[in-house]
N, C-alpha and C positions, 0 to 999 in steps of 0.2 A: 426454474434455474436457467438462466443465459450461458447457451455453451460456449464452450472454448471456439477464440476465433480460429478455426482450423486450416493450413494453406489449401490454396489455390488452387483448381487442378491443372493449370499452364501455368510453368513458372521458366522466365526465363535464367535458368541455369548458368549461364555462362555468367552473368551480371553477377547469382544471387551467390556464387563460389567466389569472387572476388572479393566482394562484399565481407563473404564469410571468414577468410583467409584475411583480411586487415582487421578485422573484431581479435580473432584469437594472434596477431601478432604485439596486441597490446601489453604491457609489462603488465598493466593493473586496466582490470575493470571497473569502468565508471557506471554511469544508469545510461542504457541501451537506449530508451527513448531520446536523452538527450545528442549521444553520438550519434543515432539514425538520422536526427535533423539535421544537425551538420554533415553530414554525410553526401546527403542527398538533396542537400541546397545549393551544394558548392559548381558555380558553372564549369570551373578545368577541371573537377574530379572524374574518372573514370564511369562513372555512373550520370550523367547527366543527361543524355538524350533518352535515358529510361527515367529518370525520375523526374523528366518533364510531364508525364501525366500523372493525373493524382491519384485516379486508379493504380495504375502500374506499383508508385509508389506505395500505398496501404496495402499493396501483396506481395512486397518486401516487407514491411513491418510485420506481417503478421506471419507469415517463416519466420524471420528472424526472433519473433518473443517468441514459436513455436519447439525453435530449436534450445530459446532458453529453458522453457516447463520438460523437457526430458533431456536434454543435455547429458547428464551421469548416465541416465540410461544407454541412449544412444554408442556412449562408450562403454559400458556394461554388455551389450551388445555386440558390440565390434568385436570386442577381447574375446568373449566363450566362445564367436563363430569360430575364430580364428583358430582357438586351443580344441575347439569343437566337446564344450564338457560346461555344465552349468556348475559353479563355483559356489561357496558359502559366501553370499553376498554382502554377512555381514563382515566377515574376515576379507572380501575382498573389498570393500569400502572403505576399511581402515589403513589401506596403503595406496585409493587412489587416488591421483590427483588432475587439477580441471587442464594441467598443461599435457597433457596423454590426448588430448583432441586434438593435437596439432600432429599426432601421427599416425591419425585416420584416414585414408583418401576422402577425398572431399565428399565425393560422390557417394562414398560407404558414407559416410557417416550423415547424408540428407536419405539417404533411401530409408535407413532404420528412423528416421523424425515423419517421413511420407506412410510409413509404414504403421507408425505409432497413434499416429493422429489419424487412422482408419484411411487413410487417401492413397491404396497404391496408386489410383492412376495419374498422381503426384511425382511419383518415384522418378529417379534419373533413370535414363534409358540402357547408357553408355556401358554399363557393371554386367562383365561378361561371366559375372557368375550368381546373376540375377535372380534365379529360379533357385538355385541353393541356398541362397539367403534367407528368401521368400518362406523357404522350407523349415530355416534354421529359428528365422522371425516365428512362426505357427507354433514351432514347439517352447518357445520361451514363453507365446501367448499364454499356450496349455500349463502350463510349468507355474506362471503365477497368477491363473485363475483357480486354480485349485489348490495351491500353496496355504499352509496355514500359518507361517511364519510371520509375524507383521512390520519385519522386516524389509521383508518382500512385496509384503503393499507397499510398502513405502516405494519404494527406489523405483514399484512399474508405475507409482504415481507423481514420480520424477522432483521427490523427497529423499534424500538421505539416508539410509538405513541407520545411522548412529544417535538420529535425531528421537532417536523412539523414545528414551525415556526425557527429554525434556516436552515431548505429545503427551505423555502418561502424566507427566505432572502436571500438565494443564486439562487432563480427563477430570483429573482426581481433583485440585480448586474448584473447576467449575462444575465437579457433579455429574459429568456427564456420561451417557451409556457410555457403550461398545462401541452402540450405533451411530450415535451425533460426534465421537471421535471419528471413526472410517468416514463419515457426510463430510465434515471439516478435511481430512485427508484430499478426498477424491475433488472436493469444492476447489482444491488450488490453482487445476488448470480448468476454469472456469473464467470466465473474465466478468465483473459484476457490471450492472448499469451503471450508463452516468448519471448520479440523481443529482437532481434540482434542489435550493431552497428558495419559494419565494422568500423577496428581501423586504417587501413592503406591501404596506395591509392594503392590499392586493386582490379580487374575488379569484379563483383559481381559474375559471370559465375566461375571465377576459386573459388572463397569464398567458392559456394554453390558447388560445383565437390568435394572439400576439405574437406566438411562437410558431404557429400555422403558415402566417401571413407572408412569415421569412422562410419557410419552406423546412422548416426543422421540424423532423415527427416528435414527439411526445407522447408519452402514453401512462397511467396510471400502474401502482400494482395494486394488489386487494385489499391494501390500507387505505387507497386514495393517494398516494405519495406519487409525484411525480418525477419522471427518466427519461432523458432524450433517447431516442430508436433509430436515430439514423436522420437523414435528409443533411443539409447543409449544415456548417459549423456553427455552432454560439456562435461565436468573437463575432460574427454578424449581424447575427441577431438585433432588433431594438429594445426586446428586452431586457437584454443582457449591458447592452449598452445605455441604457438606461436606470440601470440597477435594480429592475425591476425581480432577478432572479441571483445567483451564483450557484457555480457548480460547485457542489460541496459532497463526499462519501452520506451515506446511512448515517454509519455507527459517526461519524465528525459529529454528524447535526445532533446526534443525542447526547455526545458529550459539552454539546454548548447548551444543550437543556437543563445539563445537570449544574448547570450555574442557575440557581432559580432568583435570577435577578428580577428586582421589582424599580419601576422609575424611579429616578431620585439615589439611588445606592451607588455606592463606589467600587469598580471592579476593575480589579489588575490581571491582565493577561500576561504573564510573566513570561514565556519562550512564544510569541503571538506568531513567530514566522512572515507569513502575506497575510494575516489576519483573517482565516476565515472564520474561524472561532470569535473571536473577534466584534466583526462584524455580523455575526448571529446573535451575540448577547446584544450589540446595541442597538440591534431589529425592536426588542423587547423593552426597550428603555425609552419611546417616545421622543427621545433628544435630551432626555432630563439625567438627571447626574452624571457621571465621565465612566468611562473606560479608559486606562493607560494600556499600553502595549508596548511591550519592550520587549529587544531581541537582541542578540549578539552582532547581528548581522544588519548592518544599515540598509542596507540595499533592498531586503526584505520587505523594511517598512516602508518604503518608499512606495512598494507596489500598494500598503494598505494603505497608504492616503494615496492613490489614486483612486481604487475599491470605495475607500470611506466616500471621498466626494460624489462618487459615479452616484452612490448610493444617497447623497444627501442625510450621512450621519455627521453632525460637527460637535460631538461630546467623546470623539475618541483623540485623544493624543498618543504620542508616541517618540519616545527615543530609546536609545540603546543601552544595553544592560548586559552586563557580563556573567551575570549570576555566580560570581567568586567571590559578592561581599552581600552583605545586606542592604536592601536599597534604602537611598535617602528619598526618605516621605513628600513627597509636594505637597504645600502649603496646607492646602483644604483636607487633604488625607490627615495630615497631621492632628488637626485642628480635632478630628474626630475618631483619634489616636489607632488610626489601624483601618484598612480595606474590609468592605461590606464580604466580598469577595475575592479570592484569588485563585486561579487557574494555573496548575503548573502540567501544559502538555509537553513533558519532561522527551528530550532528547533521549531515542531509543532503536534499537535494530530495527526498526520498521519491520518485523516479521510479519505482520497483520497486513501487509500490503503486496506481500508474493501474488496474489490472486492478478494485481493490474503488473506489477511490475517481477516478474519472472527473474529476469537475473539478478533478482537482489539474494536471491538465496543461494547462490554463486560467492558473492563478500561475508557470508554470514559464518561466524566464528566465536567462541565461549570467549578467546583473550579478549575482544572486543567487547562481547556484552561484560566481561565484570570492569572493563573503565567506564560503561555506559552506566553501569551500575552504580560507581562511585560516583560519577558526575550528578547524578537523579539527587542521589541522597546531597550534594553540595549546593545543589539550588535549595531541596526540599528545607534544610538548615536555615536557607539564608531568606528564604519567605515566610518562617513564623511567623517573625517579629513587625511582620507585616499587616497581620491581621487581627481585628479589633477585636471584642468580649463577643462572644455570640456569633463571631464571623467564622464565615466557613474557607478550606481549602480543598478545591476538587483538583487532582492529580488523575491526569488521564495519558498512555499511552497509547501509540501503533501496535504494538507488540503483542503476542501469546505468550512470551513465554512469565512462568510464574515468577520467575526472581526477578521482573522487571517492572511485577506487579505489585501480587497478595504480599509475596516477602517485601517488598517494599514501604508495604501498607505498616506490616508489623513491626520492621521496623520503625518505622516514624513513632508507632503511637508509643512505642518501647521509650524512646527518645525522648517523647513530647509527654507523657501522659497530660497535659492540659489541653490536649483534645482526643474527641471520641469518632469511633466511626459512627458513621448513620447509614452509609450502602458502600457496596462495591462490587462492581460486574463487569463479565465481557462482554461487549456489542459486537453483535453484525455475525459476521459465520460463525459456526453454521445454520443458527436461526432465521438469520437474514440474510438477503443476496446481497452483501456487500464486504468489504474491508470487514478485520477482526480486529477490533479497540478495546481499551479496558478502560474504567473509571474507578475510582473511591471517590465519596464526599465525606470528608470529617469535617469536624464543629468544634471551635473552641470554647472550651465553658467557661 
């Protein structure tokens, strides 16, 4: 397991409190990574003679996603020292809310994240009631190491307490102990590898020499599957710029397996996004029959034909799709009344992806998942009609949670009986060190 990237133990404080203090003056939070770029790009911003180094930079990034994986806590924290009395966490989750950070001292509230993350000698210095704290922090350790509520695993694993039974509904789909639920718990503040796919039939030996060369480490796990480790970025790389590789999740790459396309067949990536999926199936197609890719979002596809060219696939087109009707068939689709394949990596809570991206489970709310829920089912509708005799639809999301899934699965076939399941599972945590995806393949008879 790859741990959490943990802070620093110099951190410059005065920066990383200013920082902190324009995050939570936000009305609404966006995705952290993409604000810390502009943040910390910008030359008149307040931060820019620190985030002139790149170092300095990446230990701001990694406080700031550190403060996102215990955030609640931190403020769970804050309140009992204060009231000096450990509360029913789950009665007290159900009244708290994320804008209660903004009337933490600053500095309380990074001591309990330095604290959290095992690093006092992390901590701010200035907290002249430091050693009480310290004292207060040990007994909440004790408190939920031996806690049997699971509850209370939750929130010291800087999850939700109220989220327990949408975790128990995805024990109980996918079969799981006690034990591989608490592995999946504690795996969120972990951060996964960056895995690789090669993109072209490629020996893996010259892959990794080529990626050496450019001074990026690499390294295998006990499948053989390859991870960047460190050293210099891709984006430099000449394998990368070559298309010789993309940086793709685990569980992604499996769900573009689970399209078992063969040359010559027709496969529609119906929500393609940048096409990684995408361009994983037409790895496997030699250049012969098409992939279409379509997205809401044009701009998206623009990044996949630059991807596709990089890569020298020229059987992927692409334009935009609203998924609020049924699509009209291109010529050659037509002609063979329905797609060999169709992929609907259905827009979802991205839950399966708190491991890289922490403050997503900060936005994350049931009003949401059930329009996410209706939208899944109004694609899922509108790509039947899409698919030939014998042709299949693999639906895969981001998500754990089960109504995004299994329910989803039964309902379709409820909807459709003229198709059957043939699999459906979660990838990647906690079996794998990566994202948590789900897939189903049905067949139409």
């Amino acid at each position: 397991m790859v741990p959490a990237m943990a802070i620093p133990n110099k951190i410059p404080y005065d920066t990383l409190f200013d920082l902190w203090r324009n995050w939570l003056s936000q009305n609404e939070w966006g995705a952290l990574d993409k604000w810390l770029k502009n943040q910390l790009r910008k030359n008149t911003n307040p931060y820019s003679e620190f985030a002139s180094s790149k170092n300095q930079n990446r230990e701001l990034s990694l406080c700031m996603f550190s403060a996102m994986r215990y955030f609640q806590l931190a403020c769970a924290m804050e309140e009992s020292y204060q009231k000096q009395e450990i509360p029913n966490w789950n009665e007290w989750d159900k009244a708290w809310e994320k804008s209660s950070a903004k009337k933490i001292p600053v500095a309380a509230f990074w001591f309990w994240i330095a604290l959290r993350e095992k690093n006092e000698n992390a901590a701010p210095k200035a907290l002249r009631d430091a050693t009480a704290r310290k004292e207060w922090f040990d007994k909440l350790e004790k408190y939920f190491s031996v806690s049997e509520q699971p509850e209370d695993l939750l929130l010291w694993a800087g999850l939700r307490p109220q989220w327990l039974n949408l975790l128990e509904e995805r024990k109980d789909a996918s079969q799981w102990t006690h034990e591989q639920l608490t592995d999946f718990i504690e795996q969120q503040n972990s951060t996964p590898p960056l895995w690789l796919r090669i993109q072209k039939n490629i020996p893996l030996e010259d892959v990794i020499k080529k990626l050496q060369q450019d001074s990026v480490h690499v390294e295998l796990d006990e499948a053989g599957r390859l991870f960047a480790a460190g050293g210099k970025h891709l984006s430099g790389a000449q394998a990368h710029k070559e298309g010789w590789i993309e940086i793709q999740d685990l569980a992604s790459q499996q769900i573009a397996l689970a399209v078992d396309v063969k040359p010559g067949q027709k496969v529609w990536d119906a929500c393609a996004g940048a096409g990684g999926k995408s361009l994983a199936i037409a790895a496997r197609m030699n250049n012969k029959g098409v992939v279409i890719a379509t997205d809401l979002h044009g701009y998206k596809l623009e990044e996949l034909k630059r991807r596709s060219k990089r890569a020298e696939f020229h059987n992927i087109r692409s334009f935009e799709w609203s998924g609020d009707e049924p699509l009209r068939l291109p010529k050659e689709i037509a002609q063979q009344q329905g797609f060999d394949w169709v992929l609907v990596d259905a827009p979802c809570s991205s839950s399966g992806t708190w491991r890289r991206n922490p403050d997503a489970r900060w936005r994350f709310n049931e009003k949401d998942t059930q329009e996410l829920v209706e939208l899944q089912q109004q694609i899922l509708r509108n790509v039947v009609t899409a698919v030939r005799a014998n042709g299949h639809v693999v639906y895969a999301t981001c998500s754990w949670q089960a109504s995004e899934n299994e329910t989803q699965v039964d309902w379709f076939l409820k909807a459709h009986p003229e198709f059957a399941l043939v699999s459906q599972k979660m990838l990647g945590s906690p079996e794998q060190n990566s994202d948590a995806m789900f897939v189903a393949v049905l067949k139409k008879n």
